[in-house]
N, CA, C and O atoms as a CHARMM CRD file, in Angstrom:
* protein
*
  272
    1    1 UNK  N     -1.85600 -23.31300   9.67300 PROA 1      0.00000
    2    1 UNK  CA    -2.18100 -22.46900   8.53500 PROA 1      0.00000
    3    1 UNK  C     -2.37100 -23.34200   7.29800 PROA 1      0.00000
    4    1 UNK  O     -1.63900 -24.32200   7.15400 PROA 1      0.00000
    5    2 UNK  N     -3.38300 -23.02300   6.32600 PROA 2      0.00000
    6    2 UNK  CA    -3.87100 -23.97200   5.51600 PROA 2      0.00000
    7    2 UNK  C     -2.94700 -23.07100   4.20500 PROA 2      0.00000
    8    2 UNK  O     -2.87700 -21.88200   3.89500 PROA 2      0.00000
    9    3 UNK  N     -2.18300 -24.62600   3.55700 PROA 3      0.00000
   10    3 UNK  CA    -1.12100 -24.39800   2.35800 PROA 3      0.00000
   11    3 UNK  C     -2.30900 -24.00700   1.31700 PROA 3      0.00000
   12    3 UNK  O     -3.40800 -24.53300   1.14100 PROA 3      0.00000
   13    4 UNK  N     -1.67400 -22.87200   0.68000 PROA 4      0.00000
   14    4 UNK  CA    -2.11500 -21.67600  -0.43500 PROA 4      0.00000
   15    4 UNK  C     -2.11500 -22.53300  -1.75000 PROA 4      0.00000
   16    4 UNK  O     -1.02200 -23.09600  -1.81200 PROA 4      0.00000
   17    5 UNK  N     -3.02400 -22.90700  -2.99300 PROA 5      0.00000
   18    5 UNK  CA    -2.88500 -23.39900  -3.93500 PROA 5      0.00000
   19    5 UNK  C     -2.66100 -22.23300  -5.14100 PROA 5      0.00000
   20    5 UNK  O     -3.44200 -21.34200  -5.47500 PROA 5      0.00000
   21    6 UNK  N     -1.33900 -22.54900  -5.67000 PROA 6      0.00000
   22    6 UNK  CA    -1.15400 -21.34900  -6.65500 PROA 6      0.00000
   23    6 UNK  C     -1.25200 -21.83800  -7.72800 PROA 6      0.00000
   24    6 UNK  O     -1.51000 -21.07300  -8.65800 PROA 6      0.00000
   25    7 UNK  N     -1.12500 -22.94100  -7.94000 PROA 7      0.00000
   26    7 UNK  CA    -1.01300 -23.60100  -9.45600 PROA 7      0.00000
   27    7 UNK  C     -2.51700 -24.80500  -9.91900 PROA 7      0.00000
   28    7 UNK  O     -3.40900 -24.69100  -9.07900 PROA 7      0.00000
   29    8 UNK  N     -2.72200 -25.42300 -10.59300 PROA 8      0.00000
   30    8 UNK  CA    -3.41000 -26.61800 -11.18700 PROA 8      0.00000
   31    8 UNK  C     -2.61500 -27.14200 -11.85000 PROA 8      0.00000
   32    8 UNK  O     -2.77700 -26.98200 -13.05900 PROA 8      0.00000
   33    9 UNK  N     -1.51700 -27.91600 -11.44500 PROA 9      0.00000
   34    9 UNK  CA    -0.56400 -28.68400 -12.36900 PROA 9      0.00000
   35    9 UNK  C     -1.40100 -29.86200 -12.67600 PROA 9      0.00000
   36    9 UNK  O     -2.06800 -30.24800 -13.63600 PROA 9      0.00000
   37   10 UNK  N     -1.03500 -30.39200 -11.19000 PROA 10     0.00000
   38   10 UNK  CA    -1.53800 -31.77900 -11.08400 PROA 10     0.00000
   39   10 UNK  C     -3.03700 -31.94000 -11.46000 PROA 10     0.00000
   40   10 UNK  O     -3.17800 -32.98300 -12.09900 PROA 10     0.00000
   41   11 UNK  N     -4.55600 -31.06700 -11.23500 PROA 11     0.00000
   42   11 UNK  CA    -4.95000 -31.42800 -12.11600 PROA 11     0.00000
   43   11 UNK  C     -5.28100 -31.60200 -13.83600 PROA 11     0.00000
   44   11 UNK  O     -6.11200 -32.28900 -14.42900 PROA 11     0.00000
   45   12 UNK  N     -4.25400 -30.67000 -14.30600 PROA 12     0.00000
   46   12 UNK  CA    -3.97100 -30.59300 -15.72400 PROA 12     0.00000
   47   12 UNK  C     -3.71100 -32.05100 -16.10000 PROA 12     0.00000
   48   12 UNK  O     -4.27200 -32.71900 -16.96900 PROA 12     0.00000
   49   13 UNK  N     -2.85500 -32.35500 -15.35600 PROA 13     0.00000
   50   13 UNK  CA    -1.97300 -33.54500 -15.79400 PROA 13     0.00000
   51   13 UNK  C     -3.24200 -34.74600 -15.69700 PROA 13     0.00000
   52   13 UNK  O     -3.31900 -35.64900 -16.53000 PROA 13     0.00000
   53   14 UNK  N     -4.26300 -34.59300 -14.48300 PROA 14     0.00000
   54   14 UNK  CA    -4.78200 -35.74200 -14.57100 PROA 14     0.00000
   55   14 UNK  C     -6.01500 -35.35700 -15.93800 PROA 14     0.00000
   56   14 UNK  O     -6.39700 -36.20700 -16.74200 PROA 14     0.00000
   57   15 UNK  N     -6.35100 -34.29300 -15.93400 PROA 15     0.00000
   58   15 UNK  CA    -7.11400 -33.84500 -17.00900 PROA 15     0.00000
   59   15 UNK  C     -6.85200 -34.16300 -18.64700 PROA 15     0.00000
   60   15 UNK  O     -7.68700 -34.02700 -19.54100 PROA 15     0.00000
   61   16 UNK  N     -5.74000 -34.53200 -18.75800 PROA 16     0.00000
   62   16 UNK  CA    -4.97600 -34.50500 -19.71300 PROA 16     0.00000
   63   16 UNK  C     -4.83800 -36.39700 -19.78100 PROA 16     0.00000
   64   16 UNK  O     -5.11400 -37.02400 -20.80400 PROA 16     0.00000
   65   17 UNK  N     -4.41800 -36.98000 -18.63100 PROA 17     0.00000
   66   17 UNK  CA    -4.26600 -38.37500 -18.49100 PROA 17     0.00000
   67   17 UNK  C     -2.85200 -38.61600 -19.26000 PROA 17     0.00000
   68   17 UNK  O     -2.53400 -39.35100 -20.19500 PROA 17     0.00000
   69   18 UNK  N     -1.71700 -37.11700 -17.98400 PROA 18     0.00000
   70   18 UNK  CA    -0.17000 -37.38300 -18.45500 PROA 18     0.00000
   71   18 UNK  C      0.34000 -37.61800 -17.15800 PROA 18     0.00000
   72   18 UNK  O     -0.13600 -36.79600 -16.37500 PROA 18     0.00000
   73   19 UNK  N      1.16300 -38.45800 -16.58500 PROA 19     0.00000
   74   19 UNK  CA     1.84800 -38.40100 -15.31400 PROA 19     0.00000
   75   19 UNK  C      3.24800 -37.72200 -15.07900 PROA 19     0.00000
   76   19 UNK  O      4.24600 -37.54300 -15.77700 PROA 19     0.00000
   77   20 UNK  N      2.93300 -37.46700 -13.97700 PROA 20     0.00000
   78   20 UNK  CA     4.06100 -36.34700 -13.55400 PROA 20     0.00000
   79   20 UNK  C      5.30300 -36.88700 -13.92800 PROA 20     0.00000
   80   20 UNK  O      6.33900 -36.22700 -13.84900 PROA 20     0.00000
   81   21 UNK  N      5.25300 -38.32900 -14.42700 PROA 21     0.00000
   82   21 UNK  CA     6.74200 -38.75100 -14.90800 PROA 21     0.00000
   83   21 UNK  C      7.28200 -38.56600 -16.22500 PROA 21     0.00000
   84   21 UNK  O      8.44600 -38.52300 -16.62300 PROA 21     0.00000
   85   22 UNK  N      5.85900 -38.43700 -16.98400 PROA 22     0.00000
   86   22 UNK  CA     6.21800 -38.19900 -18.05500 PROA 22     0.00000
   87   22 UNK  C      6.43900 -36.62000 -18.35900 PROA 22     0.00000
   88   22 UNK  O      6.93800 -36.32100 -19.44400 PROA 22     0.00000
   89   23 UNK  N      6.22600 -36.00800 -17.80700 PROA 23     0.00000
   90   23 UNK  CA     6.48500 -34.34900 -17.61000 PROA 23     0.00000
   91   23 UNK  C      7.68700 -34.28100 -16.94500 PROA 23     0.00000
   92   23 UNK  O      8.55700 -33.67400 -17.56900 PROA 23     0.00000
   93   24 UNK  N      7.92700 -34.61200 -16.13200 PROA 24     0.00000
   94   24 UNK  CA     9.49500 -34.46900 -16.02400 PROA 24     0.00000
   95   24 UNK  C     10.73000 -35.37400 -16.79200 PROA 24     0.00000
   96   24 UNK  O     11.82500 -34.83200 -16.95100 PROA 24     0.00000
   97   25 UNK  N     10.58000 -36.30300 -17.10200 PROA 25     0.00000
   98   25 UNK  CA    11.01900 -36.57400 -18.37500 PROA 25     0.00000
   99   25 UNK  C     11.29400 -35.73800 -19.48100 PROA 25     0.00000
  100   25 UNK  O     12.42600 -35.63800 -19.95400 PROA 25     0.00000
  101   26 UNK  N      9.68000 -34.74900 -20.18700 PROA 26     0.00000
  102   26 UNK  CA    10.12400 -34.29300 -20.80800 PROA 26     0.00000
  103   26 UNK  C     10.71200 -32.51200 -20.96700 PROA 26     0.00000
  104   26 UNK  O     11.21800 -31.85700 -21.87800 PROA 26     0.00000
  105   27 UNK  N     10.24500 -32.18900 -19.31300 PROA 27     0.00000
  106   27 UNK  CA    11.41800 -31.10600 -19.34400 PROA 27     0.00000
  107   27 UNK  C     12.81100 -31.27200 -18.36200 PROA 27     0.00000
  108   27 UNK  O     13.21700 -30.43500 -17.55600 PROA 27     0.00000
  109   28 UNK  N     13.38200 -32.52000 -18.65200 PROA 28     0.00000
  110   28 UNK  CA    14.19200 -32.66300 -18.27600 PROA 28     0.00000
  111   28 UNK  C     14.75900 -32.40100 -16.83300 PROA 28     0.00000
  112   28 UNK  O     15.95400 -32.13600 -16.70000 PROA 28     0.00000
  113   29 UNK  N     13.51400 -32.50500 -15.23600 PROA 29     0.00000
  114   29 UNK  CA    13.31900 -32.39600 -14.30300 PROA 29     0.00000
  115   29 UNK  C     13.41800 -33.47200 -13.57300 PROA 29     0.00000
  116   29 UNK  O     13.06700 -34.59400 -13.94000 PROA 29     0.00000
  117   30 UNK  N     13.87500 -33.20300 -12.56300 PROA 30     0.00000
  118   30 UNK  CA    13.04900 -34.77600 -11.58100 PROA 30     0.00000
  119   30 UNK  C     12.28100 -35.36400 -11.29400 PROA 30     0.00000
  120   30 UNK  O     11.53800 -34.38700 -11.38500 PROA 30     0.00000
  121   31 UNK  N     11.71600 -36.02500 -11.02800 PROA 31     0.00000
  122   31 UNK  CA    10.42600 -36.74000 -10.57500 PROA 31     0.00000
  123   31 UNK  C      9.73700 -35.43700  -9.36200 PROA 31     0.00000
  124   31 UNK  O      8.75300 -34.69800  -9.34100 PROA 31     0.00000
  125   32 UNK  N     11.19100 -35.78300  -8.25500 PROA 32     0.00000
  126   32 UNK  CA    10.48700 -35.00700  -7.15900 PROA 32     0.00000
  127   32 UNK  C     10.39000 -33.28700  -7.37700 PROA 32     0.00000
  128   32 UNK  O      9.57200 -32.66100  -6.70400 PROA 32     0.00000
  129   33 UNK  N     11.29600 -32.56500  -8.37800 PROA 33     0.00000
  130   33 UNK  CA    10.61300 -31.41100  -8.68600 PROA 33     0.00000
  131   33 UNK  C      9.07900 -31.25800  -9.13800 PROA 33     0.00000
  132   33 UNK  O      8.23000 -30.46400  -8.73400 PROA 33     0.00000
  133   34 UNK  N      8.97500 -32.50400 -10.32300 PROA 34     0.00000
  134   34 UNK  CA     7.58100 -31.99200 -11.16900 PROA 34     0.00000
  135   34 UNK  C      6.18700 -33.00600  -9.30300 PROA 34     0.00000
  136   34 UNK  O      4.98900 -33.28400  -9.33900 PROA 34     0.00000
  137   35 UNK  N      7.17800 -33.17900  -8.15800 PROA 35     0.00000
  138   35 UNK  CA     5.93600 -33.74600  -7.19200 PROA 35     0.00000
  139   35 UNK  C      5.62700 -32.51600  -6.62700 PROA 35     0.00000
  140   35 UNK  O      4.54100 -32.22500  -6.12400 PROA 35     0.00000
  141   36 UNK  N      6.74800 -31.69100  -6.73200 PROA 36     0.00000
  142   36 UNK  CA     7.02200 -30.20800  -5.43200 PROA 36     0.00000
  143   36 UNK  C      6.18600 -29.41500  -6.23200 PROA 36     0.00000
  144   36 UNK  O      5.45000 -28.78100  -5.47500 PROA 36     0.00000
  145   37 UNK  N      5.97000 -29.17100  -7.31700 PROA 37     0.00000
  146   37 UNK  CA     4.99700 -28.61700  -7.82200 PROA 37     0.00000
  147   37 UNK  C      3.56500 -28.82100  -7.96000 PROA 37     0.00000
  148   37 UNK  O      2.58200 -28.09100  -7.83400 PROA 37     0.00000
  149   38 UNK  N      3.78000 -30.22700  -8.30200 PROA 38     0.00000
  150   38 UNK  CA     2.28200 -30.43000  -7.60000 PROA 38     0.00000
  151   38 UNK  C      1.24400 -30.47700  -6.46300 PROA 38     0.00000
  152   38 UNK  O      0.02500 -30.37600  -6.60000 PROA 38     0.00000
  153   39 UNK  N      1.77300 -30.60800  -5.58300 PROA 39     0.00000
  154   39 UNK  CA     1.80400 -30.20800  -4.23400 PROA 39     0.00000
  155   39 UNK  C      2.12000 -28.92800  -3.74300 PROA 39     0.00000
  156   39 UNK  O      2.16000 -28.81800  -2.51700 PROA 39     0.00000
  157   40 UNK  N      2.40900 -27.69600  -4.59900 PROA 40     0.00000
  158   40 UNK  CA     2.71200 -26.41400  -4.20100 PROA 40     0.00000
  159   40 UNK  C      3.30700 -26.26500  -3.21600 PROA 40     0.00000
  160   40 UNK  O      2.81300 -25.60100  -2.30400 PROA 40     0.00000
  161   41 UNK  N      4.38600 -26.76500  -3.12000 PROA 41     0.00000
  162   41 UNK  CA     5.21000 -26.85200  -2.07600 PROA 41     0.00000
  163   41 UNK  C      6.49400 -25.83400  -3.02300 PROA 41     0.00000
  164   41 UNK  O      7.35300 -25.24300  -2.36900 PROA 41     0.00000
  165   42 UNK  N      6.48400 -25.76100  -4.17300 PROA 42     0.00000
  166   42 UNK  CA     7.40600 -24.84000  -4.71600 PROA 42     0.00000
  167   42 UNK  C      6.59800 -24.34600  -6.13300 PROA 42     0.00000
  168   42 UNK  O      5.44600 -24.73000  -6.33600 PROA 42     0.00000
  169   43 UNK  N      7.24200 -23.54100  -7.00300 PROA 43     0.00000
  170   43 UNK  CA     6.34500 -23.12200  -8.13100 PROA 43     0.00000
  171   43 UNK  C      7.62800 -22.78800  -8.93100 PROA 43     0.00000
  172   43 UNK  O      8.75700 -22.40000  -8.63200 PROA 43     0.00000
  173   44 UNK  N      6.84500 -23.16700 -10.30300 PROA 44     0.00000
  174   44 UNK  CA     8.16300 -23.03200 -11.42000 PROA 44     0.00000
  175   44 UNK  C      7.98600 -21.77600 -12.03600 PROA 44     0.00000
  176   44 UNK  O      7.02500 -21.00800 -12.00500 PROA 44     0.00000
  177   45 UNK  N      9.25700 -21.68900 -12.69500 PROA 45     0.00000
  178   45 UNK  CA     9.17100 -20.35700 -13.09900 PROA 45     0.00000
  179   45 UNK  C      8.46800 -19.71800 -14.27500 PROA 45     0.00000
  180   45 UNK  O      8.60000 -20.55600 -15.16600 PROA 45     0.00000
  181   46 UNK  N      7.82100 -18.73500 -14.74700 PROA 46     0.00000
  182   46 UNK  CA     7.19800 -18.13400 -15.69600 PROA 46     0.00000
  183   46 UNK  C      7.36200 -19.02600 -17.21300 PROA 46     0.00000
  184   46 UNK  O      6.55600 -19.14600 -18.13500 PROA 46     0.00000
  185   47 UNK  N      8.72700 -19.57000 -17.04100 PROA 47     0.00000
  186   47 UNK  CA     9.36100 -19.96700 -18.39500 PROA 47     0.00000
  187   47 UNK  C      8.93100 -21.29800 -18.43300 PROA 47     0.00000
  188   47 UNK  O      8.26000 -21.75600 -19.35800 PROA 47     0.00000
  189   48 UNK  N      9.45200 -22.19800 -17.04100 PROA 48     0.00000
  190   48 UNK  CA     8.79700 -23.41600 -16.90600 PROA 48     0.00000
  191   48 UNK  C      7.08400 -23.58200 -16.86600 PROA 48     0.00000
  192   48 UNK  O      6.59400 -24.70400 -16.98600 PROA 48     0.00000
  193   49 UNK  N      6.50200 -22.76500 -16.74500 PROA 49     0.00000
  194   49 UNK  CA     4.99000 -22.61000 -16.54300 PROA 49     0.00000
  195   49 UNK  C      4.59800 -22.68100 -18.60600 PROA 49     0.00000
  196   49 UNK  O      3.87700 -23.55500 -19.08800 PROA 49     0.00000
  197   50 UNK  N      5.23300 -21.64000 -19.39700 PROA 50     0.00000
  198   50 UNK  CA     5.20000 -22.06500 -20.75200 PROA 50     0.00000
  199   50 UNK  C      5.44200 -23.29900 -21.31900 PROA 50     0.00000
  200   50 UNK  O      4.72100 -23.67600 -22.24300 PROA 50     0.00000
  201   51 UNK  N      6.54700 -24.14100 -20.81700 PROA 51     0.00000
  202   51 UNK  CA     6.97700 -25.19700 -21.30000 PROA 51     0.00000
  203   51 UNK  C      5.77300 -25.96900 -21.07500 PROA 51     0.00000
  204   51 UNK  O      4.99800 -26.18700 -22.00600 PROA 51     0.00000
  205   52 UNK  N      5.53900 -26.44300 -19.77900 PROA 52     0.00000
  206   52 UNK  CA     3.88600 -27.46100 -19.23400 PROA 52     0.00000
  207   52 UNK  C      3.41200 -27.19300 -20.17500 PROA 52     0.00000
  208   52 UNK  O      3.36200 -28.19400 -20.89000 PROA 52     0.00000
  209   53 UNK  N      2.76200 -25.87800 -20.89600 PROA 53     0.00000
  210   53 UNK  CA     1.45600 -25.51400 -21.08800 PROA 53     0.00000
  211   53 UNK  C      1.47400 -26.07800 -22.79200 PROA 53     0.00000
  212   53 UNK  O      0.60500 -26.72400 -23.37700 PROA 53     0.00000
  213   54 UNK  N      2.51600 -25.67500 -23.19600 PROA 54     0.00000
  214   54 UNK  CA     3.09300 -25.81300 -24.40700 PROA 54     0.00000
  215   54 UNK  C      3.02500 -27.22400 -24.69700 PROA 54     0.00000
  216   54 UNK  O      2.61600 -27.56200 -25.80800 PROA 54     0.00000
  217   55 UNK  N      3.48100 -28.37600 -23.58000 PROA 55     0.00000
  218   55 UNK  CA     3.22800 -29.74500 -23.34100 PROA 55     0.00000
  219   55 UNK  C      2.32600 -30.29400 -23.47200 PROA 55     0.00000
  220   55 UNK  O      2.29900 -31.03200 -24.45700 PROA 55     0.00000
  221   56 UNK  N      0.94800 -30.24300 -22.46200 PROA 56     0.00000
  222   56 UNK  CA    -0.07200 -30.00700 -22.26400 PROA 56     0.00000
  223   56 UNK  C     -1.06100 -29.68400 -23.34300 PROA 56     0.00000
  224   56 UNK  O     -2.22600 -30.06800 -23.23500 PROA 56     0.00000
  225   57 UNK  N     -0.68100 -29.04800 -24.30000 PROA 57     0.00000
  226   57 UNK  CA    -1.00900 -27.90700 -25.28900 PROA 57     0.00000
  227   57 UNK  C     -2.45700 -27.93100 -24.50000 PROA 57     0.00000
  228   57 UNK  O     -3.30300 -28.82200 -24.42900 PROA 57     0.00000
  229   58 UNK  N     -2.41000 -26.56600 -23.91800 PROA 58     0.00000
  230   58 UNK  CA    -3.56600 -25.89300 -23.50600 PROA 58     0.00000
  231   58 UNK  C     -2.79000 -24.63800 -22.80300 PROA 58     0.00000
  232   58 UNK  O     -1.62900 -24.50000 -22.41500 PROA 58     0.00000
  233   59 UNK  N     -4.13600 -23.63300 -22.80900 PROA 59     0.00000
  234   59 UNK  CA    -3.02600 -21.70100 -22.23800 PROA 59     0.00000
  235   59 UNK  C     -2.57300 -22.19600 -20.80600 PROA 59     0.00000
  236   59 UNK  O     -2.86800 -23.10300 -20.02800 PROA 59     0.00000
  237   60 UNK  N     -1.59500 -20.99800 -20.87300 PROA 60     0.00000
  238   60 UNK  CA    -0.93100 -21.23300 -19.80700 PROA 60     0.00000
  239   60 UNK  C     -1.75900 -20.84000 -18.49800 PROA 60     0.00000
  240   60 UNK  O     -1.46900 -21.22900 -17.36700 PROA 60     0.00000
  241   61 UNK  N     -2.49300 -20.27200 -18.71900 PROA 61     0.00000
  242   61 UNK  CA    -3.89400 -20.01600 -17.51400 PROA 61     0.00000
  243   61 UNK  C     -4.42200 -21.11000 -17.02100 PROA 61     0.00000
  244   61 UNK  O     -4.77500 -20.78500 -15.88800 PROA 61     0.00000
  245   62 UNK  N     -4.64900 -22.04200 -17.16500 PROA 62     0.00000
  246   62 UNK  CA    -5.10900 -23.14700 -17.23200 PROA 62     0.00000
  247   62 UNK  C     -4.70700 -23.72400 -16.48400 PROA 62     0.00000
  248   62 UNK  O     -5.29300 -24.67300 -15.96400 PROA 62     0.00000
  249   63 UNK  N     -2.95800 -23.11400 -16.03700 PROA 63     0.00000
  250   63 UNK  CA    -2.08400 -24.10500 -15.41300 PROA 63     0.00000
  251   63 UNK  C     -2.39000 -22.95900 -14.00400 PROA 63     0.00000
  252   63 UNK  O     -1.78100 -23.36100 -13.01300 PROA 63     0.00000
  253   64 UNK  N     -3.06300 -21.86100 -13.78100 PROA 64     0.00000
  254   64 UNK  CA    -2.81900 -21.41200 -12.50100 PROA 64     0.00000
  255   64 UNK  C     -4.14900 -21.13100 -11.65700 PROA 64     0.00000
  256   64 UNK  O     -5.08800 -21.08200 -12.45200 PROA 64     0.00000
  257   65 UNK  N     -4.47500 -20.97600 -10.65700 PROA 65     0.00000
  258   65 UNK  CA    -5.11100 -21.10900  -9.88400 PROA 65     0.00000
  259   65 UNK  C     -6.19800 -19.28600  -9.76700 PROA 65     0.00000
  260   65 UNK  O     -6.07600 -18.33300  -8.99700 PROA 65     0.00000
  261   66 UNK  N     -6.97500 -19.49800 -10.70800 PROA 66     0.00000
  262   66 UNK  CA    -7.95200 -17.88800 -10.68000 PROA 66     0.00000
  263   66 UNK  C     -8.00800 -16.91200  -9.35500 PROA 66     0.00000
  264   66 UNK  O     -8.10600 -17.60000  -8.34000 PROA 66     0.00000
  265   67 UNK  N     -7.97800 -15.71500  -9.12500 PROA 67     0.00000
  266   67 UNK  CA    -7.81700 -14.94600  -8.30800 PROA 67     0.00000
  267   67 UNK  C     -9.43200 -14.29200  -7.87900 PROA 67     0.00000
  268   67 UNK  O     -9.73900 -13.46500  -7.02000 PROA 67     0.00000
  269   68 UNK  N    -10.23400 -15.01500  -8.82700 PROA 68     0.00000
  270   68 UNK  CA   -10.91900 -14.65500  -8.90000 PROA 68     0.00000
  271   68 UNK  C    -12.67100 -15.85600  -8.63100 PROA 68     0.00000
  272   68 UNK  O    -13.78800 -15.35000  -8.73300 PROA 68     0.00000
């Protein structure tokens, strides 16, 4: 079964030209949380999804994957 992409972290981050180390750094995460997210292997929560975006400064839409 082919893994479901719910998010665009990782390409934000490369869009942006921030590494996942420095994002977990600055919300005070692990390395391997802000990897599990990039890899959608887990997804952060509504609150953590503001913080990125807020980071990032760009909407928080940006950070998720269109349904459309």
């Amino acid at each position: 079964m082919d893994k479901i992409n719910y998010n665009r972290i990782k390409a934000v981050l490369a869009e942006n030209n921030v590494s996942s180390k420095e994002l977990a750094k600055h919300l005070d995460k692990t390395e391997s949380t802000v990897s599990r997210w990039c890899t959608n292997d887990v997804q952060p929560s509504i609150e953590v999804f503001h913080q990125i975006a807020k980071f990032l400064d760009v909407d928080v839409r940006e950070l998720l994957v269109s349904t459309k």
